[in-house]
N, C-alpha and C positions, 0 to 999 in steps of 0.2 A: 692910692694915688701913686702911680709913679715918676719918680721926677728925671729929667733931661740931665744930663752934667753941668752946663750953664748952670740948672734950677738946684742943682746939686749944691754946687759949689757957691751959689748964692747963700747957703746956711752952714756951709763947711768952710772953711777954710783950706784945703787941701785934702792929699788923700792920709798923710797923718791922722790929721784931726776926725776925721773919715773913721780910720784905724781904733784909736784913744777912744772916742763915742760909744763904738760897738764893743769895745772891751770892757768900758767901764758899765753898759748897760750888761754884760756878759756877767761881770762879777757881782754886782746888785741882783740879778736872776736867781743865780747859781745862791749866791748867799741865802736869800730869803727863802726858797726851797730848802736847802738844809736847815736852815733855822727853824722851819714849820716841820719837820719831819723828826726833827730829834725834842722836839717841844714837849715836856714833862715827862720825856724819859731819864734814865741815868745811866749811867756806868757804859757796860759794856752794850748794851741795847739803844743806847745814842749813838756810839760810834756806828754801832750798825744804820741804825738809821740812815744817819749821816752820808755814808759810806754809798750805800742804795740810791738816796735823793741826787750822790752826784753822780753817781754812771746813767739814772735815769733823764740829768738835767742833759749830760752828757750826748743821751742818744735821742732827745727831742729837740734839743738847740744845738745841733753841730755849727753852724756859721758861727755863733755865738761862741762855741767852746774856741774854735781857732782862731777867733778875734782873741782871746782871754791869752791863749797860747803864743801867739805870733806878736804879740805887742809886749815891749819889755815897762814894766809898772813903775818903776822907779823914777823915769823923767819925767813921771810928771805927779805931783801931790793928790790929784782926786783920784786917780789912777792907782796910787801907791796904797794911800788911806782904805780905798775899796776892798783891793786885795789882801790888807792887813785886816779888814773887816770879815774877809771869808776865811781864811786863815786861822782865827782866831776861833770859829767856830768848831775846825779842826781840833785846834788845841782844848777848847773845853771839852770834848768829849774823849780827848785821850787824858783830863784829870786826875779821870777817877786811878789811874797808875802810878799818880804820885811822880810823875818825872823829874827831873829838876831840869833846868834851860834845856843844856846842852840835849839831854836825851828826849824829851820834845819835840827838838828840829828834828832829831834823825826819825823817831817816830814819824809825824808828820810828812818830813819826804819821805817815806816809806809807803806811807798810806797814800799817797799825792797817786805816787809813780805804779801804786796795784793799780788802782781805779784809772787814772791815765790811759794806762798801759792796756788794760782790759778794755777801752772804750775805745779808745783808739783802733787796737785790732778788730775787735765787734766792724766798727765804723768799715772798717778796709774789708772787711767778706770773710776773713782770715777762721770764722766760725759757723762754718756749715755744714759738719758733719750732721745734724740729727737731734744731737745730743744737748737738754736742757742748757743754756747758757748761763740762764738764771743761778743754776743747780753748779755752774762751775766755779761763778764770781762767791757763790754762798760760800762753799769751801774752801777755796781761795783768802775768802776773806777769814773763815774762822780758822784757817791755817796760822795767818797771820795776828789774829789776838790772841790763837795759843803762844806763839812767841812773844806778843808782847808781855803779856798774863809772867811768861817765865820769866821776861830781862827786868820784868818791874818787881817781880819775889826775888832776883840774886841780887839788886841796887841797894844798899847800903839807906838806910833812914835818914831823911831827906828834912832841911830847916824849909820853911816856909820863903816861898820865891816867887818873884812875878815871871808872870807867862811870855813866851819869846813874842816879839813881834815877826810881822811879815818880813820887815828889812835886813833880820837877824839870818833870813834865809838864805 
């Protein structure tokens, strides 16, 4: 069914609320796909997981991904909670590192901004030489858990701490 703007704006509120809908259906997506992908694995084969489920949610729900992108999470509570819900599945799969808060978030942005960063260009044409893509984000990505693998062996032994939230971000 598609609907008129009148018929739109009959169930929206504006184009805010418009905005807030599709991001919040964007994060509830995106969540549950990682969550089903890293599902009884551990360590380092979750984050991969993980990792995969969102460059592929990435490159099957792009409106989605730029609603998630372009709407800021914080003003509004189901919105914020959501994001801290996907977020958090981040953070469970970088545990098995032992991080403590601080190091966490920087992980997590880190890991946000490869898979972003790789999808985004994917998205724009930016990869059309030939050359497996799959085969780049693979390497890419285990680039990147050899580094974490090594900042998590030089961190200092670590008391038991709770996991950052989304808004820590």
């Amino acid at each position: 069914m598609i609907l008129s703007l009148p018929s739109l704006y009959a169930h929206f509120g504006g184009i805010k609320e418009i905005r807030q809908h599709l991001a919040l259906r964007g994060y509830r997506e995106l969540t549950a796909r990682m969550v089903a992908s890293g599902f009884g694995l551990s360590g380092e084969q979750a984050l991969v997981a993980v990792c995969n489920a969102y460059l592929e949610w990435i490159r099957t729900s792009p409106g989605l991904y730029s609603a998630i992108i372009a709407c800021p999470y914080l003003q509004n509570e189901e919105l914020a909670a959501a994001a801290e819900t996907w977020i958090d599945v981040i953070y469970r799969a970088l545990a098995f590192y032992g991080f403590d808060k601080a190091e966490a978030i920087h992980a997590s942005r880190g890991i946000r901004s490869i898979v972003h960063g790789f999808g985004s260009l994917e998205r724009g044409g930016s990869f059309s030489t030939g050359v497996d893509r799959d085969e780049s984000f693979r390497r890419m990505l285990l680039s990147v858990i050899d580094g974490l693998r090594k900042h998590a062996g030089a961190c200092a032994p670590r008391e038991a701490k709770r996991n950052p939230s989304a808004r820590d971000l």
